[in-house]
Backbone as a printed PyTorch tensor [residue, N CA C, xyz], in Angstrom:
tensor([[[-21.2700,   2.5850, -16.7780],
         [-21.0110,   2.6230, -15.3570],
         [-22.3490,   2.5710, -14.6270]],

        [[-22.6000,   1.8630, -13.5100],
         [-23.8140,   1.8210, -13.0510],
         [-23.9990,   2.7720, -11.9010]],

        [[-25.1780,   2.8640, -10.9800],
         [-25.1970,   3.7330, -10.3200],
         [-24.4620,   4.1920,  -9.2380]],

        [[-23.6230,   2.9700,  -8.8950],
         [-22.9620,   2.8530,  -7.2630],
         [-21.5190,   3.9690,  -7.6230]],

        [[-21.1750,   3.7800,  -8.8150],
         [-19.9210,   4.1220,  -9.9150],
         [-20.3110,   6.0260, -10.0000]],

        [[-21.4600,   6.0430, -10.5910],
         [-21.6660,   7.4030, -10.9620],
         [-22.7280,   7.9000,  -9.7850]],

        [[-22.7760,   7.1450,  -8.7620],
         [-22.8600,   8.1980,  -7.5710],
         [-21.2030,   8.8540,  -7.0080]],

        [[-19.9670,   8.0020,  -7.1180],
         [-18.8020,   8.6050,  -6.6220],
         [-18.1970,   9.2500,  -7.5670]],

        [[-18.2010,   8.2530,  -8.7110],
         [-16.9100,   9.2640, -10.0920],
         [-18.4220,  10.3540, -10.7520]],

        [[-19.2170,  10.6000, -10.4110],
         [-20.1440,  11.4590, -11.4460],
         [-19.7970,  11.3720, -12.7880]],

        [[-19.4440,  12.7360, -13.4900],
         [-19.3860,  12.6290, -14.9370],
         [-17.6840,  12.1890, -15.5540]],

        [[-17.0390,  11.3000, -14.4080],
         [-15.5090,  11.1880, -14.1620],
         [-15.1320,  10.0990, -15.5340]],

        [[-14.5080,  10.2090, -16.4680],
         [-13.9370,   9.6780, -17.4910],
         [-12.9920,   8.2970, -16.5460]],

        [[-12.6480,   7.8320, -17.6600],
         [-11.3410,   6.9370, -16.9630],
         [-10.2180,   7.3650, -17.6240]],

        [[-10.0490,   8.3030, -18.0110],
         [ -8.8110,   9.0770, -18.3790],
         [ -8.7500,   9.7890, -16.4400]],

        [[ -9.6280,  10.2080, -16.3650],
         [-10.1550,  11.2370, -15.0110],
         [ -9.2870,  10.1380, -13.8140]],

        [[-10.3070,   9.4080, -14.0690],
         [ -9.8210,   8.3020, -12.6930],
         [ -8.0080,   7.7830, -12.6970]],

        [[ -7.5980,   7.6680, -14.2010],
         [ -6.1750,   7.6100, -14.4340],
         [ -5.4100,   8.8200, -13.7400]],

        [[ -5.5290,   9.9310, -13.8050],
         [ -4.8240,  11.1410, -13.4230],
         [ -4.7910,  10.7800, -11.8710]],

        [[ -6.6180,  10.8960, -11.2970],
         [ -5.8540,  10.6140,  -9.2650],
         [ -5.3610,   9.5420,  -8.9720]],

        [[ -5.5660,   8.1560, -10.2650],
         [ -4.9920,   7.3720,  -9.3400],
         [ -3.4970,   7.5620,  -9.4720]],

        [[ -3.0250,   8.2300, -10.3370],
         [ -1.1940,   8.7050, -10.7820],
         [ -0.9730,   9.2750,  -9.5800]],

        [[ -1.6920,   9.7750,  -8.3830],
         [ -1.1370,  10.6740,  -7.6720],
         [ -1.4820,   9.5710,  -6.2080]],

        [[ -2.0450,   8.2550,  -6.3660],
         [ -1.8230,   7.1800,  -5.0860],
         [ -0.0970,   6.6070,  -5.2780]],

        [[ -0.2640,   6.0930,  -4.1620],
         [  1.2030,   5.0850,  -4.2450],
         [  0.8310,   3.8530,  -4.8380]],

        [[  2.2100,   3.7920,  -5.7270],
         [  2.2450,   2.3880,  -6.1100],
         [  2.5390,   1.4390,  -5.2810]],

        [[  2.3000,  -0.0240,  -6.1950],
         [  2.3350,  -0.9660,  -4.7860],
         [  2.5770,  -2.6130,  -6.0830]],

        [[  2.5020,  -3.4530,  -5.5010],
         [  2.5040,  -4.9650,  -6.3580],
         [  1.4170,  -5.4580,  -5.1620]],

        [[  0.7340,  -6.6870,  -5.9050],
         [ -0.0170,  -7.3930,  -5.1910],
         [  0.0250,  -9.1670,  -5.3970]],

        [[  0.9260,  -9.5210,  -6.5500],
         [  1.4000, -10.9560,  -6.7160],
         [  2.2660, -11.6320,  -5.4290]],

        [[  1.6990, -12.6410,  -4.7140],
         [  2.1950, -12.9650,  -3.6570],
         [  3.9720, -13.6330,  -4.0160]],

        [[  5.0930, -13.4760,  -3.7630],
         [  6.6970, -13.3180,  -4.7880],
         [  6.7670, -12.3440,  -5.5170]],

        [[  6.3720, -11.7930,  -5.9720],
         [  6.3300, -10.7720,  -7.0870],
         [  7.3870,  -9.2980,  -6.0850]],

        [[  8.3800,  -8.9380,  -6.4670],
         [  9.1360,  -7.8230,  -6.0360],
         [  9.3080,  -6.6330,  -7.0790]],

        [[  9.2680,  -5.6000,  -6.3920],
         [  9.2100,  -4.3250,  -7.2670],
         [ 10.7350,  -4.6250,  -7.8360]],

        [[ 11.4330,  -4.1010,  -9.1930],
         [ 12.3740,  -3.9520,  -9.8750],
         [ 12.7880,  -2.7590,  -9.4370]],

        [[ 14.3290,  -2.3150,  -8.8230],
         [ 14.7000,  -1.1680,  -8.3050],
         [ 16.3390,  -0.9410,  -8.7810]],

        [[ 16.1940,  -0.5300, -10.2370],
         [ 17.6500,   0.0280, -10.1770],
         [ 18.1220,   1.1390,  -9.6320]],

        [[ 18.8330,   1.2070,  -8.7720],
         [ 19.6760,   2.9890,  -8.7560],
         [ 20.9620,   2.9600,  -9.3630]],

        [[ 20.4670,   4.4090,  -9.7960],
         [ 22.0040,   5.0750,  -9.9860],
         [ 22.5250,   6.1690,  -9.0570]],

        [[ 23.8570,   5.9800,  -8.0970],
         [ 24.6610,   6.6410,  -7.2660],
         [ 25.0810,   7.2880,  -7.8080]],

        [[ 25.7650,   7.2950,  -9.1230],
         [ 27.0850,   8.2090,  -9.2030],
         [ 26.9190,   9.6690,  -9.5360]],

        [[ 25.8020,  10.4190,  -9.8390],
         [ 25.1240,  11.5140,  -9.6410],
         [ 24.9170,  12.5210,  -8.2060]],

        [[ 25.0400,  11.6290,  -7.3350],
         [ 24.6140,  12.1770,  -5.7450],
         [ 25.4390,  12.9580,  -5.4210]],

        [[ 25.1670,  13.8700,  -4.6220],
         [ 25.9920,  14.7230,  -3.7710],
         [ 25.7090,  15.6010,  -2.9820]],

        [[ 26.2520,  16.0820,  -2.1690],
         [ 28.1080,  16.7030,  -1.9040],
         [ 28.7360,  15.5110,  -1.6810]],

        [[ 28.0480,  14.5510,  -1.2420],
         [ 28.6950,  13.0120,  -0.3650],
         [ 28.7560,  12.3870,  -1.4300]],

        [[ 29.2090,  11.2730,  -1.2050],
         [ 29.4610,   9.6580,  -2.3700],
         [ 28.2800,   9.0850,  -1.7380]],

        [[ 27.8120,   8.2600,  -2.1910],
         [ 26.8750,   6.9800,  -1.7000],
         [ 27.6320,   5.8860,  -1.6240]],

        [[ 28.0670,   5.0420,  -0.0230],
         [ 28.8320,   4.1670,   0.1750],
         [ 27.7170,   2.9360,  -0.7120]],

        [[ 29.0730,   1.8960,  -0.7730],
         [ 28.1120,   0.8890,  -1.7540],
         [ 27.1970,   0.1410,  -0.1440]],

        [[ 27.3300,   0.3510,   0.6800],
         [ 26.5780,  -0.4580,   1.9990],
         [ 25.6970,   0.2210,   2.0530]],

        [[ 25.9070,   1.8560,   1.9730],
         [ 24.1580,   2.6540,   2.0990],
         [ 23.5550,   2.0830,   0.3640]],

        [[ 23.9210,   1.9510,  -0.0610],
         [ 23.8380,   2.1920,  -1.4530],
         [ 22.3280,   0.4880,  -1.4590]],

        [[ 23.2940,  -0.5250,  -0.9460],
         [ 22.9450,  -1.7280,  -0.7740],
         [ 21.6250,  -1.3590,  -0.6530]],

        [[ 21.6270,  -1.0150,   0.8360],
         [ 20.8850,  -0.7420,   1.9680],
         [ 19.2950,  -0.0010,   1.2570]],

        [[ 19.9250,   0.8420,   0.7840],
         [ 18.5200,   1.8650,   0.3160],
         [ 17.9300,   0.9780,  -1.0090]],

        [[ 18.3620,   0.8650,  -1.6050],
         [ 17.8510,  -0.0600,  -2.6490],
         [ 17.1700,  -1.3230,  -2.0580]],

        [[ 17.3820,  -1.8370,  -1.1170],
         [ 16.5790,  -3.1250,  -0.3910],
         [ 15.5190,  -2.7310,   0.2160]],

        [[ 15.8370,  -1.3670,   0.9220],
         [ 14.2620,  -0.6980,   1.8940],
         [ 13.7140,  -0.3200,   0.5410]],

        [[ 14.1710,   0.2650,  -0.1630],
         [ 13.2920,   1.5280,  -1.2500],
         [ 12.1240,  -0.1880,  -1.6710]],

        [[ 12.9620,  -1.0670,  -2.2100],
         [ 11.9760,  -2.2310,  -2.6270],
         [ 10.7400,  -2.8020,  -1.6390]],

        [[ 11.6840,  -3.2350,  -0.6610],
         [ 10.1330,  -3.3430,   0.5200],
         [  9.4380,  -2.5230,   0.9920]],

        [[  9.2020,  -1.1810,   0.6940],
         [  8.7400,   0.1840,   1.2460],
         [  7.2870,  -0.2410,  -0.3630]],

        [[  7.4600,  -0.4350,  -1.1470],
         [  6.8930,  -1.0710,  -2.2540],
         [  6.1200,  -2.0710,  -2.2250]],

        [[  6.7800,  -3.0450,  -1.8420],
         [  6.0300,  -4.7620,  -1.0750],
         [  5.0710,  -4.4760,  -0.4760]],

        [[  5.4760,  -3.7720,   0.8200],
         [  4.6480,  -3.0090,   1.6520],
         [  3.1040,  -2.2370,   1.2050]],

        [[  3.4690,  -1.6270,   0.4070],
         [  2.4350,  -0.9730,  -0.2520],
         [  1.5850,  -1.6240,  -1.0890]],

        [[  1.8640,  -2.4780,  -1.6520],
         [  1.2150,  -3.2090,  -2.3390],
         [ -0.0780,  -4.1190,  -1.3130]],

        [[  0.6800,  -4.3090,  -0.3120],
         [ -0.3490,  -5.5770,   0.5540],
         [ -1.7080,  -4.3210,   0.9050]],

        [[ -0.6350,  -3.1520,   1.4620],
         [ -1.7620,  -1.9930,   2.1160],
         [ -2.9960,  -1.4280,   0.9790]],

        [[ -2.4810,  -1.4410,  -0.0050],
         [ -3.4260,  -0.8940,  -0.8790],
         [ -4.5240,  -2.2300,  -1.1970]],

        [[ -4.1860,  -2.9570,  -1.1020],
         [ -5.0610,  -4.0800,  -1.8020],
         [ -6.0580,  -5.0900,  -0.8830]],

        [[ -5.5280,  -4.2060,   0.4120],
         [ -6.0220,  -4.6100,   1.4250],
         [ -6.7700,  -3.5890,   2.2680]],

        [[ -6.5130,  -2.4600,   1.8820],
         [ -7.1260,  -1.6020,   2.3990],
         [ -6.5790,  -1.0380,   4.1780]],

        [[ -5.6070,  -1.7170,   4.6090],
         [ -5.0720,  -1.3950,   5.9030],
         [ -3.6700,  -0.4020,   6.0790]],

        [[ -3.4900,   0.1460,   6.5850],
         [ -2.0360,   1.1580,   6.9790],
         [ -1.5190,   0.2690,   7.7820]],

        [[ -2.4050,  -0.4380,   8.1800],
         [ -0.9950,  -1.2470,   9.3850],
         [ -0.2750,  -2.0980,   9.1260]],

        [[ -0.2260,  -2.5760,   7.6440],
         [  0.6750,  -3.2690,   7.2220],
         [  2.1240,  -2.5430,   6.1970]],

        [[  2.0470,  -1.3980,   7.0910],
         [  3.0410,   0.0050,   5.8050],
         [  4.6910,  -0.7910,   6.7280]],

        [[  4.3120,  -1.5800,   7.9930],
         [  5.4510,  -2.1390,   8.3060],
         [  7.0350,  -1.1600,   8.6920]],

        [[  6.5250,   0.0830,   9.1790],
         [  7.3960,   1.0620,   9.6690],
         [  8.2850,   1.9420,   8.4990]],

        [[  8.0000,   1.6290,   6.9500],
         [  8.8940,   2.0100,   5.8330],
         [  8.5820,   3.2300,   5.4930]],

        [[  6.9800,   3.6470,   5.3260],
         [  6.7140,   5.5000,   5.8720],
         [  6.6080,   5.7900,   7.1130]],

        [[  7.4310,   7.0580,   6.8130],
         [  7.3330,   8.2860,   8.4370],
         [  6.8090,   9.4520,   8.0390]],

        [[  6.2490,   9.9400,   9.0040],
         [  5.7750,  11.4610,   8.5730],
         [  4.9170,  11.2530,   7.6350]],

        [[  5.1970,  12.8400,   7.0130],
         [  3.9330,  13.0450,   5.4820],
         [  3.8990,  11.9420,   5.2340]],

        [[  5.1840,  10.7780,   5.0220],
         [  4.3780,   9.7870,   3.6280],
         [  3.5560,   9.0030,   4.0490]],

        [[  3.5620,   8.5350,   5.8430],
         [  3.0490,   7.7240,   6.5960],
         [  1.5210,   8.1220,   6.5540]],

        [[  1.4430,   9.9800,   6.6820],
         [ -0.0880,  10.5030,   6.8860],
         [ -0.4800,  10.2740,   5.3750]],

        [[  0.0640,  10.3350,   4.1590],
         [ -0.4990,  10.5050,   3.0760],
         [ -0.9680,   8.9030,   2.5890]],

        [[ -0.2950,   8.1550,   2.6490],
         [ -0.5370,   6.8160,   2.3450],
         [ -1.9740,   6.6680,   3.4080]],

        [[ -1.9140,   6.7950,   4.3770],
         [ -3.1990,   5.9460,   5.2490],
         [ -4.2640,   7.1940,   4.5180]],

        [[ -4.3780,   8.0320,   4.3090],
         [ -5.5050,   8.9050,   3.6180],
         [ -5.7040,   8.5710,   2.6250]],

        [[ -4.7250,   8.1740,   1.4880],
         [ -5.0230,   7.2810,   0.3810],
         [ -6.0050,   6.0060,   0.7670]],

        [[ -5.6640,   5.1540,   1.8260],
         [ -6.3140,   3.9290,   1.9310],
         [ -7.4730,   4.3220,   2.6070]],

        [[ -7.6640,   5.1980,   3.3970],
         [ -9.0860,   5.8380,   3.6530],
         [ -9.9120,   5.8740,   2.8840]],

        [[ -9.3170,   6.6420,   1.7410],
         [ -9.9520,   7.0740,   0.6710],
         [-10.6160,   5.8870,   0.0450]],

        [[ -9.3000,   4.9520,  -0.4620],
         [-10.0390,   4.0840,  -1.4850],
         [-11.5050,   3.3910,  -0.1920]],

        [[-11.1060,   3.2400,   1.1440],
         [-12.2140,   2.4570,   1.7230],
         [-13.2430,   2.9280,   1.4490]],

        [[-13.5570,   4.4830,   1.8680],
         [-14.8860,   5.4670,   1.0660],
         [-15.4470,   4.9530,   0.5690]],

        [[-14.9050,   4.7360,  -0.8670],
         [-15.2680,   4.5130,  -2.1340],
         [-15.6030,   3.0730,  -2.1400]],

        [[-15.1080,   2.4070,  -1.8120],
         [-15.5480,   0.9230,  -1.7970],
         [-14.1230,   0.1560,  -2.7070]],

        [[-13.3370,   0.6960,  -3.2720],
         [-12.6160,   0.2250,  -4.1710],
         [-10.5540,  -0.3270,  -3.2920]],

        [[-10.0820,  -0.8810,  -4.0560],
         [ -8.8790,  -1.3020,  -4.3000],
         [ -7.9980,  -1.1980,  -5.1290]],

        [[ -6.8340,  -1.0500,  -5.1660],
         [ -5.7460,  -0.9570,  -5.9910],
         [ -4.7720,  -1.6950,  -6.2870]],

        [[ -4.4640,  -1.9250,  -7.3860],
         [ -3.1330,  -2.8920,  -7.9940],
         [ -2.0370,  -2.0020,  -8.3420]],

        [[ -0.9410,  -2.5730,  -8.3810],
         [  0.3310,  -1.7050,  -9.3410],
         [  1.1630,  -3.1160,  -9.4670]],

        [[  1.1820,  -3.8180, -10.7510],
         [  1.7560,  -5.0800, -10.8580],
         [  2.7580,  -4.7040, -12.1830]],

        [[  3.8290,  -5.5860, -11.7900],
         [  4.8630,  -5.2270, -13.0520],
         [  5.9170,  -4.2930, -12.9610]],

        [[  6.2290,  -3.9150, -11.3920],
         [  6.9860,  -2.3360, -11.4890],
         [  8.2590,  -2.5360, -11.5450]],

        [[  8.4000,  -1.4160, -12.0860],
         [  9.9950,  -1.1550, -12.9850],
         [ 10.2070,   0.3130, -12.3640]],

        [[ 11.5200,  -0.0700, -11.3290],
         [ 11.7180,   1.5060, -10.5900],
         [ 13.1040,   1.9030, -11.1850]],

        [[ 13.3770,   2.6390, -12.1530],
         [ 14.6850,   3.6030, -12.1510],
         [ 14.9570,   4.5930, -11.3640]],

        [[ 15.5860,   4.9220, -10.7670],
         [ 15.9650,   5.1840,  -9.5720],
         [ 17.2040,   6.0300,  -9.1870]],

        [[ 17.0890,   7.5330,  -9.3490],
         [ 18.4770,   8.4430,  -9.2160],
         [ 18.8500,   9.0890,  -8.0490]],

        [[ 19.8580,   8.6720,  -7.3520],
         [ 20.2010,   9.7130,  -6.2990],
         [ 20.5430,  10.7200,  -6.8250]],

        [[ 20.1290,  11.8510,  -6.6630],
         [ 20.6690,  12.8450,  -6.5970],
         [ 20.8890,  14.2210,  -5.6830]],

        [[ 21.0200,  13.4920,  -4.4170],
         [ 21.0980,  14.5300,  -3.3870],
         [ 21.6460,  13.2280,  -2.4330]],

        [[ 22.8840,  13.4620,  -1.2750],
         [ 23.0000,  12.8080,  -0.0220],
         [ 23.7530,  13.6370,   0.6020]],

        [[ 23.2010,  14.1620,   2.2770],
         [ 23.0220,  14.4680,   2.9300],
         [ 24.7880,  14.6540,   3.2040]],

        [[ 25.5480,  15.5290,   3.7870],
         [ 26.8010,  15.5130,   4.0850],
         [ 26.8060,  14.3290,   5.7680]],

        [[ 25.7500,  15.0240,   6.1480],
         [ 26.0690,  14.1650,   6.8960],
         [ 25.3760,  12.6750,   7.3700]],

        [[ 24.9420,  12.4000,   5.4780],
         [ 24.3910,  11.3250,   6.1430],
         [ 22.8110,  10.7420,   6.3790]],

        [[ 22.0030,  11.9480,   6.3300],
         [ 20.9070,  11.6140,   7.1960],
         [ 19.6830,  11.8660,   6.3120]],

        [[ 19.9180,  12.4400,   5.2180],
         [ 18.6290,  12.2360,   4.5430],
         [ 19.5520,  12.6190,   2.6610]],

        [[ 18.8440,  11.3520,   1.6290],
         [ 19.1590,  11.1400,   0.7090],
         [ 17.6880,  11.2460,  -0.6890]],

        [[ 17.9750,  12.3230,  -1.7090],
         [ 16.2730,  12.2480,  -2.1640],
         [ 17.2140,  12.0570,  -3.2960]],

        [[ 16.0490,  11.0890,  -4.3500],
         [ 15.5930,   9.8880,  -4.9210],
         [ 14.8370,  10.4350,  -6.3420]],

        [[ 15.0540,  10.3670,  -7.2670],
         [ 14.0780,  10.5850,  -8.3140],
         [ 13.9070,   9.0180,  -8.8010]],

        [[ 12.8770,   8.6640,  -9.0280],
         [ 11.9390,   7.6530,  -9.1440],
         [ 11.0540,   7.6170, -10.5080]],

        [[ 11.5650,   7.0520, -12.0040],
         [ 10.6370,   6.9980, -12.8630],
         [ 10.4150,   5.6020, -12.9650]],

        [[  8.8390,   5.3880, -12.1820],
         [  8.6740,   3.6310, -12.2310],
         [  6.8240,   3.9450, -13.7760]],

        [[  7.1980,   2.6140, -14.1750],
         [  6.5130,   1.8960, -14.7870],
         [  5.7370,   0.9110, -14.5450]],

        [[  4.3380,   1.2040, -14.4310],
         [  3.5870,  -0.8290, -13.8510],
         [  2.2060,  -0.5640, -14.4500]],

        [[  1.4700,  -1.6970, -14.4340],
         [  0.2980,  -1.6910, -14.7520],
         [ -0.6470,  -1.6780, -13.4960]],

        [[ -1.4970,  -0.4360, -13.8800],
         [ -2.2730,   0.1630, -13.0450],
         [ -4.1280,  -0.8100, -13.0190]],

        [[ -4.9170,  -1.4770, -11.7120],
         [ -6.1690,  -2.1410, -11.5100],
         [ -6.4780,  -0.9330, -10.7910]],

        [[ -7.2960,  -0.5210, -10.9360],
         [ -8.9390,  -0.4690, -10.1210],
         [ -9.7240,  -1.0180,  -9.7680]],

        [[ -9.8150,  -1.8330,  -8.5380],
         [-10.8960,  -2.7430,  -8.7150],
         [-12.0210,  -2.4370,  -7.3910]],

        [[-13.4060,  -2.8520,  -7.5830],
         [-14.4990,  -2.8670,  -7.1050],
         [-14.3110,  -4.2230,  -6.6300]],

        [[-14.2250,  -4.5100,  -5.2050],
         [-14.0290,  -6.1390,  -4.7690],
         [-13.0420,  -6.8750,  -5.5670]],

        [[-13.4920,  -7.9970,  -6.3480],
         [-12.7420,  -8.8780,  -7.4330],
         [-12.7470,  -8.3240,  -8.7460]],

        [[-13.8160,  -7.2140,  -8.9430],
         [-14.1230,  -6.9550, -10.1730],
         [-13.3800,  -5.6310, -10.2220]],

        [[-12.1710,  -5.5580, -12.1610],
         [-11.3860,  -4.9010, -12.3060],
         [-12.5190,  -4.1100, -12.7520]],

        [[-12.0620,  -2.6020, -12.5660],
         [-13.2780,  -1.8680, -13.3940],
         [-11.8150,  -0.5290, -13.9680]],

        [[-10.9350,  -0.8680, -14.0470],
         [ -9.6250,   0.1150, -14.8400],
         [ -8.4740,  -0.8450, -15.0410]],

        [[ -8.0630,  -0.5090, -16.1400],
         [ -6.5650,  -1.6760, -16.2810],
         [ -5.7710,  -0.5400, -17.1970]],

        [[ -4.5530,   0.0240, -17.2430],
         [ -3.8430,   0.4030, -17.7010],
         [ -2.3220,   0.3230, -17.4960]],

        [[ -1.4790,   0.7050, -18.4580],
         [ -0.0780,   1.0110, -18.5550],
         [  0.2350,   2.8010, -17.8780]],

        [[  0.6150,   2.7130, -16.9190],
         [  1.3730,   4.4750, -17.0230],
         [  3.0360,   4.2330, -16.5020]],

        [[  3.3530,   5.4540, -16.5160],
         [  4.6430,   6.1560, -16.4340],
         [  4.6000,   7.1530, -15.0620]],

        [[  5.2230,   7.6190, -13.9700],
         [  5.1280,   8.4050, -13.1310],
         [  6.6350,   8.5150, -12.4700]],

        [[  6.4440,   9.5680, -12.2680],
         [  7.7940,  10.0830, -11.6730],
         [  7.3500,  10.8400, -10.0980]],

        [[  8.2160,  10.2950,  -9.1450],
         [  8.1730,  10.3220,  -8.1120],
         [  9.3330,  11.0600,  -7.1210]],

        [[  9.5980,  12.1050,  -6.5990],
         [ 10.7090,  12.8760,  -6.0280],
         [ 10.3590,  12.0270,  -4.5690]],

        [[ 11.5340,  11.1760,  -3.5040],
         [ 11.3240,  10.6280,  -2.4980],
         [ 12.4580,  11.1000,  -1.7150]],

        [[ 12.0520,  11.2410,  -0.1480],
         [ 13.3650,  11.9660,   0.6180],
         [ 13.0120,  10.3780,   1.5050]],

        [[ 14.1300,   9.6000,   1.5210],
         [ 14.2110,   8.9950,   2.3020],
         [ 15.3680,   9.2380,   3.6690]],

        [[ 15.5820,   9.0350,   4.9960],
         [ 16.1790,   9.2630,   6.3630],
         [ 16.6780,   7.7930,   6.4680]],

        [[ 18.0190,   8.0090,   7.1880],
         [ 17.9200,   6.2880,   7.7280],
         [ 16.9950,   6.2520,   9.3600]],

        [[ 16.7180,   5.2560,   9.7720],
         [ 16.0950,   4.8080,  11.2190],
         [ 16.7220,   3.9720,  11.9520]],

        [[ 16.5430,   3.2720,  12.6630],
         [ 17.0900,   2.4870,  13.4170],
         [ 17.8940,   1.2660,  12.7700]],

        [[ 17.0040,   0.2000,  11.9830],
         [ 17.8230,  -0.5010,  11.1600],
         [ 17.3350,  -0.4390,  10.0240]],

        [[ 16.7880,   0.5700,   9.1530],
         [ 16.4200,   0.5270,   7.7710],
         [ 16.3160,   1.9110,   7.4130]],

        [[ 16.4560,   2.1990,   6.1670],
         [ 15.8780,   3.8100,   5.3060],
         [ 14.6180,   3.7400,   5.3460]],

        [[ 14.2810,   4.9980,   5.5780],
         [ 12.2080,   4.8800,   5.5580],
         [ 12.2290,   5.9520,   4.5030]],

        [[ 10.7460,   6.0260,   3.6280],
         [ 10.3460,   7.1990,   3.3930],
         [  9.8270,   7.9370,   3.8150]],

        [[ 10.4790,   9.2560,   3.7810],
         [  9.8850,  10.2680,   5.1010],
         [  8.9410,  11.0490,   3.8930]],

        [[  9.1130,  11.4940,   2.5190],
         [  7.8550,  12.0840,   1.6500],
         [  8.1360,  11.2400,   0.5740]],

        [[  7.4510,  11.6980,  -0.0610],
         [  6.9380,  11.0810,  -1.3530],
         [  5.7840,  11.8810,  -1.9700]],

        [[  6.4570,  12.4620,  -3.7740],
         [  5.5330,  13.3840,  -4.5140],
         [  5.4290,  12.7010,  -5.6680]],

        [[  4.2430,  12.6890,  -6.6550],
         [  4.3880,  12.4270,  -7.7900],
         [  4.6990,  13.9730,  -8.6120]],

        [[  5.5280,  13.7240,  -9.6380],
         [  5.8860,  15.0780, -10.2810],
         [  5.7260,  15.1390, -11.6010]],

        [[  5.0250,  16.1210, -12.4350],
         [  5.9020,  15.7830, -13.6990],
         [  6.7470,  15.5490, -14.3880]],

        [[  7.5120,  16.3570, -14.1360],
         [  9.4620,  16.2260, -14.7150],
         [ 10.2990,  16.4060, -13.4740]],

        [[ 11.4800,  15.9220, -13.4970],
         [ 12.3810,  16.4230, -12.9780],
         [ 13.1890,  17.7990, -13.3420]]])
């Protein structure tokens, strides 16, 4: 690692750098390329998940993803395109702060979201999400990759509906469910 590297990560492994970046949002950066989003409904409750919300959240949950992908790799929040609110809205742009700091960028290519309701709102208004996605994780310095890996992460998400779409209002990485 040269000096620009071990003035920010110091004595930081890339096992090290693997762990915080487990705790950024994932994202894709292949221009077509769409996150993979199965859910499973039939777990949720006190409510059913109509198959129209059902539709519905599975189409935002994917572009809330898209989304992220352009922001991270670009380094801007203003392309989060209204899909975080709240915490996830403040936590994502501090992420992209962050990576600006540092000088660096992020990939998440390849994602594979399984996807469990298991909570919807009686009345409606807020539905949380367990999330075990799979993708291959870049680090990169400009053009140059300086991390490439495979991980696993599990993600607890409370998404709200809005005006015409579900947003994510948080978003945690967790160990287990």
């Amino acid at each position: 690692m040269n000096k620009r590297y071990s003035r920010f990560y110091g004595p930081w492994t890339a096992a090290t750098l693997l762990v915080c970046a487990l705790f950024m949002p994932v994202s894709v950066v292949c221009a077509g390329t769409s996150p993979k989003v199965v859910l499973d409904a039939s777990k949720a409750g006190p409510r059913a998940i109509e198959s129209l919300t059902e539709r519905s959240v599975v189409r935002d949950y994917r572009f809330a993803w898209a989304s992220l992908a352009q922001v991270l790799e670009s380094n801007s929040p203003a392309l989060l395109n209204g899909s975080f609110e709240g915490t996830a809205s403040a936590w994502l742009s501090d992420a992209v702060m962050s990576q600006r700091r540092c000088g660096l960028s992020s990939r998440y290519l390849n994602q594979n979201h399984k996807v469990d309701a298991v909570f919807y709102a009686p009345e409606g208004d807020v539905i949380e999400l367990h999330d075990t996605a799979d993708y291959d994780l870049q680090i990169l310095d400009g053009s140059k990759i300086i991390h490439n890996e495979h991980v696993a992460v599990r993600y607890v998400v409370l998404m709200t509906p809005a005006a015409d779409r579900w947003v994510i209002r948080q978003i945690q990485a967790v160990a287990e469910f």
